[in-house]
C-alpha positions as CSV (number, residue, x, y, z in Angstrom):
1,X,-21.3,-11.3,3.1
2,X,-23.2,-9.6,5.8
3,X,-27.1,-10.8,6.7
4,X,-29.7,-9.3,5.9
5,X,-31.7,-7.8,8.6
6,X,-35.5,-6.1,8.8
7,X,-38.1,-5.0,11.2
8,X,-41.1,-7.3,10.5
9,X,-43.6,-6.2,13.3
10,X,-43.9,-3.0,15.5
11,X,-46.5,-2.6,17.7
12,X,-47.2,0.5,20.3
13,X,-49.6,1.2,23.1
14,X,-51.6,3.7,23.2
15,X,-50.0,6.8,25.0
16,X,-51.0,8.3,27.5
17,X,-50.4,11.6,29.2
18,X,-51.1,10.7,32.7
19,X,-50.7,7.8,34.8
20,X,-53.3,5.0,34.0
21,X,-52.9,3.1,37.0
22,X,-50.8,0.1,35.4
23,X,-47.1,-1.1,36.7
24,X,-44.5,-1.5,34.0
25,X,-45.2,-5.5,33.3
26,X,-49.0,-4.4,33.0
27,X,-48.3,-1.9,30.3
28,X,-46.4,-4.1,28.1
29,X,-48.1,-7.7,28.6
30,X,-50.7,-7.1,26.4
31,X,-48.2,-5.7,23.7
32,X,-45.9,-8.6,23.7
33,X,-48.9,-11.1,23.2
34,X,-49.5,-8.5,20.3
35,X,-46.4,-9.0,18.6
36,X,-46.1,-12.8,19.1
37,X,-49.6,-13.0,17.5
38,X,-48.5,-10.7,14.7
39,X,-45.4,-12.6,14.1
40,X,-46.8,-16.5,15.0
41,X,-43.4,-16.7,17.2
42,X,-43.9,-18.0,20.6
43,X,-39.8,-17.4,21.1
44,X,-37.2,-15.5,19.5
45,X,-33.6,-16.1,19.5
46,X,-32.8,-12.9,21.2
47,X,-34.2,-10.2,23.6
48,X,-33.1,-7.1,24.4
49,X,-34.9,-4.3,26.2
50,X,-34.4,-0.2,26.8
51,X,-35.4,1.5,30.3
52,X,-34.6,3.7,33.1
53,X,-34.4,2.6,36.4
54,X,-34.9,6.6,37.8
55,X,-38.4,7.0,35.4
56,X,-39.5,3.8,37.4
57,X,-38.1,4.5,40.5
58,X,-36.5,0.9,41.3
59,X,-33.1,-0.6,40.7
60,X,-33.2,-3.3,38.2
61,X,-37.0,-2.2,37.2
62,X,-36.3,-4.3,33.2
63,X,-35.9,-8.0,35.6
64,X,-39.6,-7.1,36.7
65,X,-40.7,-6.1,33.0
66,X,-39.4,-9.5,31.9
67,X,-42.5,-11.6,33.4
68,X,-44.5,-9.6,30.2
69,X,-42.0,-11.7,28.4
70,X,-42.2,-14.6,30.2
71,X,-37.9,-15.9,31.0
72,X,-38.7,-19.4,31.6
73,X,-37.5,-21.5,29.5
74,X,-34.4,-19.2,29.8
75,X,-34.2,-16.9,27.2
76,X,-30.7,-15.1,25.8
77,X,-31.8,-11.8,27.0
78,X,-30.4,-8.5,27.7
79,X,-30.4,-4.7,28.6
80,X,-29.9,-0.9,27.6
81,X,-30.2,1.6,30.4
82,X,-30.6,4.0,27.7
83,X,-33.7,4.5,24.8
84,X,-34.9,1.3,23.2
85,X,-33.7,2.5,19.2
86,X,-29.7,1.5,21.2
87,X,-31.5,-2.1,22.2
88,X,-32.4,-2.3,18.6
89,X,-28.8,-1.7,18.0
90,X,-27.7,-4.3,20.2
91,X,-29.9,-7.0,18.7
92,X,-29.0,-6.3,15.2
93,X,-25.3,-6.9,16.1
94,X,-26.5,-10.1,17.3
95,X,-28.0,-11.1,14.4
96,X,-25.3,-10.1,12.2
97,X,-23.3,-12.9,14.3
98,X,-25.1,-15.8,12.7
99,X,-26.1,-17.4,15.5
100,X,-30.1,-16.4,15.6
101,X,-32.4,-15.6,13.2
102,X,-34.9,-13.7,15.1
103,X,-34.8,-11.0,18.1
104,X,-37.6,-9.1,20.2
105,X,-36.6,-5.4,21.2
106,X,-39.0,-3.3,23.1
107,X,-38.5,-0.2,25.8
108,X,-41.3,1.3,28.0
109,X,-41.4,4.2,30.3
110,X,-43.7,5.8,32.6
111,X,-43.4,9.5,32.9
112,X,-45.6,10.5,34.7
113,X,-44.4,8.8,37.7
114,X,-42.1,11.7,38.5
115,X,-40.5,14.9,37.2
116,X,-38.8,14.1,33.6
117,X,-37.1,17.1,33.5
118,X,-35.0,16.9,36.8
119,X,-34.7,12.9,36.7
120,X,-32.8,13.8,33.0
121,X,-29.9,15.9,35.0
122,X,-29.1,12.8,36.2
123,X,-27.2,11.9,33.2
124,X,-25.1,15.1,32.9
125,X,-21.7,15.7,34.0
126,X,-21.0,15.3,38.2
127,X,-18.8,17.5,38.7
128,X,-19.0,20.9,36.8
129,X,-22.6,21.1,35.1
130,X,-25.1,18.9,37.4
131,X,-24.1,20.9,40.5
132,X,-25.8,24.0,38.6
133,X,-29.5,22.5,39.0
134,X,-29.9,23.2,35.3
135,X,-32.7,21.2,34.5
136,X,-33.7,19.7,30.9
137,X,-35.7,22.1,29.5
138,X,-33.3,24.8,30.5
139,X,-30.4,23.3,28.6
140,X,-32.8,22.8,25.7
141,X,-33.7,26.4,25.5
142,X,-30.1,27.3,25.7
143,X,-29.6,25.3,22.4
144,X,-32.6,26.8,20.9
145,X,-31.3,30.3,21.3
146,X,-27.7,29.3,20.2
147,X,-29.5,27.7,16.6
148,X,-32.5,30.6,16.2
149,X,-29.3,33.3,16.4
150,X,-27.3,31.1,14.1
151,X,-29.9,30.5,11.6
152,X,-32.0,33.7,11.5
153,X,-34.9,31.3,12.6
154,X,-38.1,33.0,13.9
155,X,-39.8,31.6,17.1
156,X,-43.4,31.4,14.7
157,X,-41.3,28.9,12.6
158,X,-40.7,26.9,16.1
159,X,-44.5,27.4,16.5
160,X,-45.4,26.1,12.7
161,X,-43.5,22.5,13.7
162,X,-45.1,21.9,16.8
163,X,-48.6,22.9,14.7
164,X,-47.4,20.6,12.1
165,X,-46.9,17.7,14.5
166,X,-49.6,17.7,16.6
167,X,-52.1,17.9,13.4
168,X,-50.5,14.4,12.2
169,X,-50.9,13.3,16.0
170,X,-54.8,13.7,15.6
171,X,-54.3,11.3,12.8
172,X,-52.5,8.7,14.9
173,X,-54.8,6.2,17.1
174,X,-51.5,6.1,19.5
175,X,-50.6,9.6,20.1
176,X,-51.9,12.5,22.3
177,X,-54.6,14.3,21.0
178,X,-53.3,18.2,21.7
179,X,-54.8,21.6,21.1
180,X,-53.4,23.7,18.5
181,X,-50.5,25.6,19.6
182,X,-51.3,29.1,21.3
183,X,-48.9,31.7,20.3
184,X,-50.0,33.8,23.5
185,X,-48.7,31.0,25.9
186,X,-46.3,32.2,28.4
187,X,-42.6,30.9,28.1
188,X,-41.9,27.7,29.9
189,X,-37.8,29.0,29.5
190,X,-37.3,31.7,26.8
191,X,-37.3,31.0,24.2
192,X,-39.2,28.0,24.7
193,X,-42.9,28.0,25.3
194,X,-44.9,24.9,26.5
195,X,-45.7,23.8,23.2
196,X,-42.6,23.6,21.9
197,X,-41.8,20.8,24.5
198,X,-42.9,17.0,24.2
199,X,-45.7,16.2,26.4
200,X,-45.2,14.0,29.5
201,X,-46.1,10.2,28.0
202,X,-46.7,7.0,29.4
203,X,-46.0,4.3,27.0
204,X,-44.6,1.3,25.6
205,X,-43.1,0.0,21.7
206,X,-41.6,-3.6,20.6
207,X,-40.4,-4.5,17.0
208,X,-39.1,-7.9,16.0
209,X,-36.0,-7.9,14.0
210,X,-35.7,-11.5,11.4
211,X,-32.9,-12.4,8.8
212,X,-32.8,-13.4,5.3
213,X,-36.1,-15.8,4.6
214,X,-36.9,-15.7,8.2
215,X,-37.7,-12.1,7.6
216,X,-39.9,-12.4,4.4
217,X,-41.6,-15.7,6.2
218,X,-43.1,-13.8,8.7
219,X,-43.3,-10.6,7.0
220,X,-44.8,-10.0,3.5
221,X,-43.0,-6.5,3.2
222,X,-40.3,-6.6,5.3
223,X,-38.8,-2.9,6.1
224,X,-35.0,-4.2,5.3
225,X,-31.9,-2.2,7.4
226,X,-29.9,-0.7,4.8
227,X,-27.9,1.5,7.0
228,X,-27.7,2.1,10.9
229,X,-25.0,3.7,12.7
230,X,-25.0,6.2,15.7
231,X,-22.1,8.7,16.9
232,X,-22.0,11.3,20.3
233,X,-20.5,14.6,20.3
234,X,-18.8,15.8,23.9
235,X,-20.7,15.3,27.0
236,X,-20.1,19.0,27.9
237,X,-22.9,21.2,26.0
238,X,-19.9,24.5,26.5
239,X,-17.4,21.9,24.4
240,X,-19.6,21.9,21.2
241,X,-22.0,24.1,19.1
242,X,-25.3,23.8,20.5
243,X,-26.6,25.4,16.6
244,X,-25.4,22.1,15.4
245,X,-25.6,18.2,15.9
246,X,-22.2,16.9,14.2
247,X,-22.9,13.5,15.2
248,X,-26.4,13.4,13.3
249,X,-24.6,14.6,10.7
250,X,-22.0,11.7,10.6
251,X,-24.3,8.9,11.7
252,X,-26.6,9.8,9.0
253,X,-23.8,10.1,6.3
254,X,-22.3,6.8,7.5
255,X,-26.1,5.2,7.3
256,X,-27.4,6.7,3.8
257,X,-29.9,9.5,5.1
258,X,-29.7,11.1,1.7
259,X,-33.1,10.5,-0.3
260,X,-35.6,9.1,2.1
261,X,-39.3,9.9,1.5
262,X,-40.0,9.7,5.3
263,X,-38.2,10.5,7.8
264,X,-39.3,9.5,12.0
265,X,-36.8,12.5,14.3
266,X,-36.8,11.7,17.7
267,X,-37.3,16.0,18.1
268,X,-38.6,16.7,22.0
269,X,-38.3,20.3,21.5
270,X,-39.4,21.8,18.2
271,X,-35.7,23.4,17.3
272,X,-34.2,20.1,17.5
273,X,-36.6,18.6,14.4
274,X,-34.9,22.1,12.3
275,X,-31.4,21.1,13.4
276,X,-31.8,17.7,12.5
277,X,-33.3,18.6,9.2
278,X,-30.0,20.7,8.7
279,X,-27.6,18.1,9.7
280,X,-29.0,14.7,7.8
281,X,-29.7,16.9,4.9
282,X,-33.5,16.4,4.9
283,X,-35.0,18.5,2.2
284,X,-39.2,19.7,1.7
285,X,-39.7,16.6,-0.2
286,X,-39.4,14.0,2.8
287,X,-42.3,14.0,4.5
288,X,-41.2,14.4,8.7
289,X,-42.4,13.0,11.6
290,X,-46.2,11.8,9.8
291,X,-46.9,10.6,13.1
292,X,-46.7,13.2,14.6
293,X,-43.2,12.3,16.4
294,X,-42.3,13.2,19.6
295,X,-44.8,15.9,20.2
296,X,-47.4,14.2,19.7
297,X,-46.0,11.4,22.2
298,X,-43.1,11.1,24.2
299,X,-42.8,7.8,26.3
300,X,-39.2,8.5,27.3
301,X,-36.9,5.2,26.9
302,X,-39.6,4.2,23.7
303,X,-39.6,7.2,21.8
304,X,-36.6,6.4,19.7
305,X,-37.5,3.2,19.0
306,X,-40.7,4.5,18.0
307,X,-39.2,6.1,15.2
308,X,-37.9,3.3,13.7
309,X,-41.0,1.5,14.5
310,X,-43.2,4.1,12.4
311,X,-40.9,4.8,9.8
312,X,-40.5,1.3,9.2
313,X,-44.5,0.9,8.9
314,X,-44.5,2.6,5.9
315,X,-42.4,0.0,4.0
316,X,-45.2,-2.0,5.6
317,X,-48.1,-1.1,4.1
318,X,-46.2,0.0,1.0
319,X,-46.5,3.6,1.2
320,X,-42.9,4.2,1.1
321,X,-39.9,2.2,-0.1
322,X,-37.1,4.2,1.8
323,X,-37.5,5.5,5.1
324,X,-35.3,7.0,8.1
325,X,-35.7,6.5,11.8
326,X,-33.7,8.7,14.2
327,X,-33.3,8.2,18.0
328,X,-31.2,10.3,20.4
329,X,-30.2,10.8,23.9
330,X,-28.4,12.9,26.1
331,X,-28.3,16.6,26.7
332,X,-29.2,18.8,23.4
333,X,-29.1,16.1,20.9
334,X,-25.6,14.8,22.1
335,X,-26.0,11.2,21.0
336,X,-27.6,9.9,18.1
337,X,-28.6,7.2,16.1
338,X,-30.0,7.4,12.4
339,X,-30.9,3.9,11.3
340,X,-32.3,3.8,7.0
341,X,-34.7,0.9,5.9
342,X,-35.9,0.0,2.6
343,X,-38.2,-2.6,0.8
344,X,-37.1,-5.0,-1.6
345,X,-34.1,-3.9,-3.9
């Protein structure tokens, strides 16, 4: 019979949209002390981080993050170069083994230190697409037209989600405090105005995952993973329809989506929150992105994990029993990872 696994502690930092002077280890120091405190554990069985070596401008920039950790005694310890929600992935693997009973996942990044949207091209294609000099938001807005034609959307109802979100960011101690969007801002790339982009965030996230008793020893409503799975769709944005995210769709079919009262998107560009709506089946009566989501706050390599993290507070302090956390990565929603939690059956 396979464990059972649940986030028992998440803690964030509070984000920030320029650079406050700290170094990577600095940022997150004070956040792991958090989460040891939170949880009583001085160790856990397993640690597994999410970074980018390009946002922080070194090669091997997680070994330096570790001394927040602290690596000595050695710890079983490892790495995602990719958003922190896959680390979580990793870890929960591990636990399914047997071997450990309790594992510390956290990702940080620091924007700010240099220009998001170029550093992002560094994932695309070599050969035939990175050689264009598209950048980020460029791509995005190419999938924003492809899904407003599609769907008859209008660009207000892009403008009502990023209202939406940043009023629930006001409402979050961690997040961005932004102004209301302006409808009379100039496009950043048509059809894509400046609000409908996440902000550039500095930031940092951990949640500890426990088994079985483990989990309901150190956590009195512990968010339990009923379903996690994530899928990709081509590399190539020509080789799919940008109007739709297939894998979404499949990863959330394959993890339960249906019937969540909250659901966390990892949505950097307002369009993306509609098409993920669309493709994990999420109706008016879940309640999306409470914390305001991605933009709000958007501390690139933590964002996903975020999403678990917040969604999986709400089966903390009881306000929800069945909740969805969504992270993705790659150009215009190519990979994605929808993981469902629960209380208590």
């Amino acid at each position: 019979m396979s464990r059972e696994i649940a986030v028992v502690s998440f803690v964030q930092t509070e984000h920030t949209g320029a650079d406050a002077g700290l170094s990577e280890t600095e940022m997150l120091a004070p956040l792991i002390t958090e989460i040891k405190e939170r949880t009583g554990q001085k160790r856990f069985g397993f640690t597994c981080s999410g970074s980018n070596d390009y946002l922080a401008g070194a090669p091997f920039s997680f070994v330096s993050a570790l001394d927040a950790v602290g690596a000595w005694p050695p710890i079983s310890e490892s790495h995602v170069e990719m958003d922190a929600a896959w680390a979580l992935y990793e870890a929960w693997v591990k636990l399914l083994h047997g071997e450990i009973d309790t594992a510390l996942v956290y990702g940080f990044g620091k924007s700010s230190q240099g220009v998001q949207r170029e550093i992002a091209t560094a994932q695309l294609d070599p050969y035939h697409l990175a050689p264009l000099g598209v950048d980020q938001v460029s791509l995005a807005a190419l999938q924003a037209r492809a899904y407003l034609d599609r769907a008859g959307v209008k660009e207000d109802d892009l403008r009502a989600v990023a209202a939406r979100s940043r009023a629930a960011g006001h409402d979050n101690p961690y997040a961005l405090h932004l102004d209301e969007p302006d409808a009379g801002e100039e496009y950043d790339v048509a059809p894509l105005r400046p609000y409908d982009i996440a902000p550039i965030t500095d930031g940092a996230a951990a949640i500890v995952l426990a088994a079985g008793d483990k989990a309901r020893e150190l956590c009195e409503r512990p968010a339990w993973i009923r379903g996690i799975d994530h899928r990709s769709d081509p590399h190539s944005p020509g080789a799919r329809d940008l109007s739709r995210s297939e894998s979404a769709r499949i990863a959330g079919e394959k993890a339960g989506a249906a019937g969540v009262e909250v659901a966390e998107l990892h949505a950097a560009f307002t369009h993306e929150e509609l098409i993920l709506r669309e493709a994990l089946g999420i109706g008016e009566a879940t309640a999306v992105n409470p914390s305001g989501g991605p933009l709000s706050a958007n501390p690139v390599m933590a964002t996903g994990l975020i999403r678990i993290g917040e969604a999986a507070a709400r089966i903390h302090d009881g306000t929800a029993t069945r909740v969805l956390g969504h992270a993705t990565a790659g150009p215009c929603l190519q990979q994605n990872l929808v993981c469902v939690l629960s209380g208590e059956k």
